[in-house]
DORODREN-193735 format. One record per residue (C-alpha): residue in one letter; residue number from 1; x, y, z. Coordinates in Angstrom, 2 decimals, padded with zeros to 5 digits. Example, Ala and Ser with C-alpha at 12.3 -4.5 7.8 and 13.67 -1.06 7.14 Angstrom:
2
SITE zafi tike       X       Y       Z
SITE    A    1  012.30 -004.50  007.80
SITE    S    2  013.67 -001.06  007.14
END
This chain:
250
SITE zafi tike       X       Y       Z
SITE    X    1  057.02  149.22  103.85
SITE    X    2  060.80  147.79  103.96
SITE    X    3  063.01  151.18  104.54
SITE    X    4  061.00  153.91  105.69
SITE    X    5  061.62  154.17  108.74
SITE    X    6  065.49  153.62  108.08
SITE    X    7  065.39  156.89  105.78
SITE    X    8  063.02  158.70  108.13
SITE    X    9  066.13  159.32  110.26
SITE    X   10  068.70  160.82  107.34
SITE    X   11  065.42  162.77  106.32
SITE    X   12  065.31  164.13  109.44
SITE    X   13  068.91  165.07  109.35
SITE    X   14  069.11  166.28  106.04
SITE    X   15  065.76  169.16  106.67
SITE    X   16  068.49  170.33  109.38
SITE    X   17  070.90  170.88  107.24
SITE    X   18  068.80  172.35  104.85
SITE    X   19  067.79  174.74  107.52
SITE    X   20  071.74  175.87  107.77
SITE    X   21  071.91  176.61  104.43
SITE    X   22  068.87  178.60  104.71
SITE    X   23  066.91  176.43  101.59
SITE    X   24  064.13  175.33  103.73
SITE    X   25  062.96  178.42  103.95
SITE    X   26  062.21  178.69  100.28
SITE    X   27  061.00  175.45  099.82
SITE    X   28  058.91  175.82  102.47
SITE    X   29  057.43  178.60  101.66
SITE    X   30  056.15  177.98  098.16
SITE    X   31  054.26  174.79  099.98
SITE    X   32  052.34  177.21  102.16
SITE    X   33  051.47  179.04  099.14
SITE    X   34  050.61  176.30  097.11
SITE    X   35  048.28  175.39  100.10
SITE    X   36  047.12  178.64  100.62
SITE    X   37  046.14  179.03  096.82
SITE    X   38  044.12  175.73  096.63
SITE    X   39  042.67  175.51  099.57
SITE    X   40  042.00  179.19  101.19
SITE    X   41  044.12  180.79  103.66
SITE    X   42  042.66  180.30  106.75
SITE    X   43  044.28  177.87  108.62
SITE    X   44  041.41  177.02  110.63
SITE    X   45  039.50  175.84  107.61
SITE    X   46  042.72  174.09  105.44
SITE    X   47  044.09  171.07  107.04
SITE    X   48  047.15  170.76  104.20
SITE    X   49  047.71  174.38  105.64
SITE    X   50  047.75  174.32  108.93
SITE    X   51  050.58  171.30  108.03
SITE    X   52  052.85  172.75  105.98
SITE    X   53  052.58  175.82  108.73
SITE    X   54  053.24  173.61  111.66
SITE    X   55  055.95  172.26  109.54
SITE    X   56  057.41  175.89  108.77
SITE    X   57  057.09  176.74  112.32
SITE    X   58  058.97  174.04  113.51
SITE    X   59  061.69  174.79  111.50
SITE    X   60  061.84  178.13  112.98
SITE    X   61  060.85  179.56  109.71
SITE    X   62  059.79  183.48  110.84
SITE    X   63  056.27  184.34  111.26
SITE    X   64  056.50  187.16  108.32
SITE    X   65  057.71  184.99  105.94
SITE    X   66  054.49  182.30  106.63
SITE    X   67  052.35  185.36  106.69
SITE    X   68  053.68  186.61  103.05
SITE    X   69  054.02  183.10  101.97
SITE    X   70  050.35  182.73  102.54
SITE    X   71  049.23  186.04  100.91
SITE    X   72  050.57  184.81  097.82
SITE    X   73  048.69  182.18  097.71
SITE    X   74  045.45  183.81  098.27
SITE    X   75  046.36  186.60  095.77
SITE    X   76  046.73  189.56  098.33
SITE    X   77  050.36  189.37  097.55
SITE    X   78  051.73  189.22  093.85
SITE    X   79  053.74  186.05  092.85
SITE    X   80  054.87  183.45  090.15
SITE    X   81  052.53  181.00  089.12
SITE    X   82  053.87  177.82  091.25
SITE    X   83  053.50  175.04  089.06
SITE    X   84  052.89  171.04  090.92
SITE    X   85  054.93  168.57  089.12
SITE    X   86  056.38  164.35  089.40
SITE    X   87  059.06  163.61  087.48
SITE    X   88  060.47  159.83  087.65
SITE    X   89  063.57  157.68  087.32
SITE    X   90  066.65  155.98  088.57
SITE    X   91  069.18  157.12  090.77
SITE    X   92  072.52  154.74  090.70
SITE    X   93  072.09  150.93  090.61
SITE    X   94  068.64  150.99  089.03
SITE    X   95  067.17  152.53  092.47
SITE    X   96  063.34  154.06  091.66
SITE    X   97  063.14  157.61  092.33
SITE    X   98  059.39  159.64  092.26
SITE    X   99  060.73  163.46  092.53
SITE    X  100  057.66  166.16  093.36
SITE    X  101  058.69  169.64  092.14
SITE    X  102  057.61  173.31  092.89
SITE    X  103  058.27  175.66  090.22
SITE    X  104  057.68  178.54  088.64
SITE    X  105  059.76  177.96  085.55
SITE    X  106  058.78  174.12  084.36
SITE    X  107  061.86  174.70  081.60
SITE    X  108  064.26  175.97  083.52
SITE    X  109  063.48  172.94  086.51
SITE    X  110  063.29  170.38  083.35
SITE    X  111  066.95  171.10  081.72
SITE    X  112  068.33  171.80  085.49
SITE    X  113  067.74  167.82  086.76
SITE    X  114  068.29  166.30  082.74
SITE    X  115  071.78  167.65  083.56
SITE    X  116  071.63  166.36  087.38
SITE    X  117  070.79  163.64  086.31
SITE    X  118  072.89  162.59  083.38
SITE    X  119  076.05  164.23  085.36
SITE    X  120  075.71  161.93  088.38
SITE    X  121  074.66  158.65  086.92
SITE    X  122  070.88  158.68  087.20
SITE    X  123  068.45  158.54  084.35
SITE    X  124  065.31  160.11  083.97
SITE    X  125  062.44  158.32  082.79
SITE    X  126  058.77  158.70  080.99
SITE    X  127  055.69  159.06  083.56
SITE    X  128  054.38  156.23  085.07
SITE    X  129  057.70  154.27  084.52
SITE    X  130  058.30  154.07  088.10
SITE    X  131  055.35  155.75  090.33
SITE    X  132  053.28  152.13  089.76
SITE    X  133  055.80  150.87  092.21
SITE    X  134  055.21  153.49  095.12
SITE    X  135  051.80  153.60  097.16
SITE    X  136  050.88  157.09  098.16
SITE    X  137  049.72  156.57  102.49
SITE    X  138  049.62  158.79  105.29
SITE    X  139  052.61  157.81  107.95
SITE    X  140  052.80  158.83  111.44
SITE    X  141  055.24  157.39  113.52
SITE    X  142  055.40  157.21  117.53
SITE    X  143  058.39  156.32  119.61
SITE    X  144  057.68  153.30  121.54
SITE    X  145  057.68  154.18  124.98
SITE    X  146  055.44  156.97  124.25
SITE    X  147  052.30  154.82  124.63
SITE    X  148  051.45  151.11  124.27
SITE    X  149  050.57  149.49  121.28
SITE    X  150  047.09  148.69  122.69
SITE    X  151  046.16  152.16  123.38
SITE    X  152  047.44  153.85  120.05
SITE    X  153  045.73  151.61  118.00
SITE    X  154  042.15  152.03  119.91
SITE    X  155  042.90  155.81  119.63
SITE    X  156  043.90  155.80  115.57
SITE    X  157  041.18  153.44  114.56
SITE    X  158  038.53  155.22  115.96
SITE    X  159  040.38  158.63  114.06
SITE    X  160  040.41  157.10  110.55
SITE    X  161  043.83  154.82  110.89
SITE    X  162  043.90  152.15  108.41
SITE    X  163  046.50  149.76  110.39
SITE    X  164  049.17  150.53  112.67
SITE    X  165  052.49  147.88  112.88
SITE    X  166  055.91  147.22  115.25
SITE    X  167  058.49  149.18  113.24
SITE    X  168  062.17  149.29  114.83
SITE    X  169  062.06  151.50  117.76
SITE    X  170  058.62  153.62  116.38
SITE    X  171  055.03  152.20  116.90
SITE    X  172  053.98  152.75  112.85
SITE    X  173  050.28  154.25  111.62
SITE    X  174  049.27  153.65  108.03
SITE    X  175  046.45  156.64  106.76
SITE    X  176  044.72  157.20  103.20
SITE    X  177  046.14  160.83  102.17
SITE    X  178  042.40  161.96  103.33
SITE    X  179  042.54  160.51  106.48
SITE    X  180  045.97  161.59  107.80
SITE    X  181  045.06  165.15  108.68
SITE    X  182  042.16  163.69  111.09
SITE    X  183  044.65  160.89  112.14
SITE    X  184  047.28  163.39  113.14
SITE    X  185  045.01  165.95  114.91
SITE    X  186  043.82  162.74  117.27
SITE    X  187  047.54  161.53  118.28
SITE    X  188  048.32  165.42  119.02
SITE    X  189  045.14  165.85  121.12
SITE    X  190  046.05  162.55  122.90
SITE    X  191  049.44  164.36  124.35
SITE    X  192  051.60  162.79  122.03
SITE    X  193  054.54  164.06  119.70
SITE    X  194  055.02  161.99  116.18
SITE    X  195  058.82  161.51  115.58
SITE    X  196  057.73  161.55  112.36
SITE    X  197  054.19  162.65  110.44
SITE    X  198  054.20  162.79  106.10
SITE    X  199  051.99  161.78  103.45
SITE    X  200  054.47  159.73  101.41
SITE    X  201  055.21  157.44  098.74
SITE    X  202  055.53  154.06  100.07
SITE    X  203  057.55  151.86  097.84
SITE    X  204  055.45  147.68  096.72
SITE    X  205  059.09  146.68  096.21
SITE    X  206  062.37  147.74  097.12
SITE    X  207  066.27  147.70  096.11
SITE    X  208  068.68  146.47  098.98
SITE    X  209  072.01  147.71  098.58
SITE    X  210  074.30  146.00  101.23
SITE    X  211  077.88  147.57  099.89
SITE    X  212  078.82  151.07  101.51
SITE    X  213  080.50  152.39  098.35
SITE    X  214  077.30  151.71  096.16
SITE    X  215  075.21  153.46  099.64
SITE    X  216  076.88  155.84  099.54
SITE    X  217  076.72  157.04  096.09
SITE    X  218  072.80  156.40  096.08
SITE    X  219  072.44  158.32  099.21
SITE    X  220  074.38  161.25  097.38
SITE    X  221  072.97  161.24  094.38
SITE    X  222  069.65  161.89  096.03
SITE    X  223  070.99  164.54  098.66
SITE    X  224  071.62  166.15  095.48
SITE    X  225  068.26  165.91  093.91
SITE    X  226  066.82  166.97  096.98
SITE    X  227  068.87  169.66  097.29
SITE    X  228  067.87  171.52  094.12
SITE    X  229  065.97  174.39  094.79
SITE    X  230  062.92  172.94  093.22
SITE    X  231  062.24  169.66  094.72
SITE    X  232  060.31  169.43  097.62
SITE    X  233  060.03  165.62  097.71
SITE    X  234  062.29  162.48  096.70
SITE    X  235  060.68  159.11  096.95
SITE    X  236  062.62  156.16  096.08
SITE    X  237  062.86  152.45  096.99
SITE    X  238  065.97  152.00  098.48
SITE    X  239  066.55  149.68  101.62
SITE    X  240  069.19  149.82  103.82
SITE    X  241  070.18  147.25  105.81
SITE    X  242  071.08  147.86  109.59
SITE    X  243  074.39  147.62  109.53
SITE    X  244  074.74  149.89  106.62
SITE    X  245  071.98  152.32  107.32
SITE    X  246  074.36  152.57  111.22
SITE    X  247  077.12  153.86  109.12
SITE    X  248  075.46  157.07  107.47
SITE    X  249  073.36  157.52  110.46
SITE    X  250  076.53  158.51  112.82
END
């Protein structure tokens, strides 16, 4: 679990300036309708849904553009066939990267991060060369002053919680994907505001890099892979130490 908090922070940034650039939006969008289309359009009746709209909404992401979003995936709107895909591989200094993608053109994504790849020193690899090293978990994360340790974990074990830990300034829950949604809805309905709530890949091992050059040219190389209009997701295994995590946190 080494790290995840550490990124959740530059994650947290980076959607911002996503949200400048206006890419959110997009990426966003094709979520809901991915959601939509597997899993009906009422958000009443689709957790993932209501998710990805509570996600969209806190971005500011307009109301029209959820509603058309969502009308694609049910079919009342026309649209591309979104494809779901996980490509894998290495960003600088041998650092495992799981990438999820959203596309509607799976050749046009494929040649677009070969080149991303090869031009900023990554390498792509064959499936399953890396994703045996991630775990995929529900994580919701509470600041610490929000509520005591005692009381959150009485409140997310009874909700489906499979362990709850100490992590930095957060008071960490640990979900299966299924439970998360149930999880969530419990530590909302309790008056409480996650910092920080994703089903994620949780990396078994991870790749310290304690040098701020070599940081920083990791942290790059996967601001650019997120970046690309296609990716929704970048999991890798990178951890940070404090006192180089405080320098790209400022």
């Amino acid at each position: 679990m080494a790290g995840h908090s550490k990124w959740a922070g530059i994650k947290h940034k980076k959607a911002a300036n996503d949200a400048k650039r206006g890419k959110i939006f997009s990426k966003l969008a094709k979520l809901i309708t991915v959601a939509a289309r597997d899993g009906g359009g009422d958000v009443g009746q689709n957790p993932y849904l209501k998710l990805m709209v509570d996600k969209a909404k806190s971005a500011n992401m307009p109301n029209d553009n959820i509603d058309r979003a969502i009308k694609k995936g049910t079919g009342e709107l026309a649209s591309a066939v979104i494809s779901e895909l996980v490509y894998e591989g290495y960003a600088p200094f041998q650092v495992a990267l799981v990438v999820d993608i959203l596309t509607d053109n799976k050749n046009r994504t494929a040649s677009e991060l070969r080149r991303l790849f090869d031009k900023k020193g990554g390498t792509l690899a064959n499936p399953g060369a890396v994703s045996w090293m991630f775990e995929t978990k529900g994580v919701i994360e509470i600041p610490v002053d929000a509520i005591s340790e005692e009381d959150l974990m009485e409140l997310v074990l009874e909700a489906g919680a499979e362990d709850m830990k100490y992590e930095e300034e957060h008071l960490q829950v640990l979900t299966e994907p299924t439970s998360f949604t149930a999880v969530r809805q419990a530590i909302v309905a309790a008056g409480l505001e996650p910092s920080y709530a994703e089903v994620t890949r949780i990396p078994s091992t991870t790749i310290s890099i304690d040098n701020e050059k070599n940081a920083s040219k990791v942290l790059n190389f996967i601001a650019e892979v997120e970046d690309h209009d296609d990716v929704h997701k970048v999991s890798s295994n990178l951890d940070l130490p404090p006192e180089i995590l405080a320098i790209f946190e400022n």
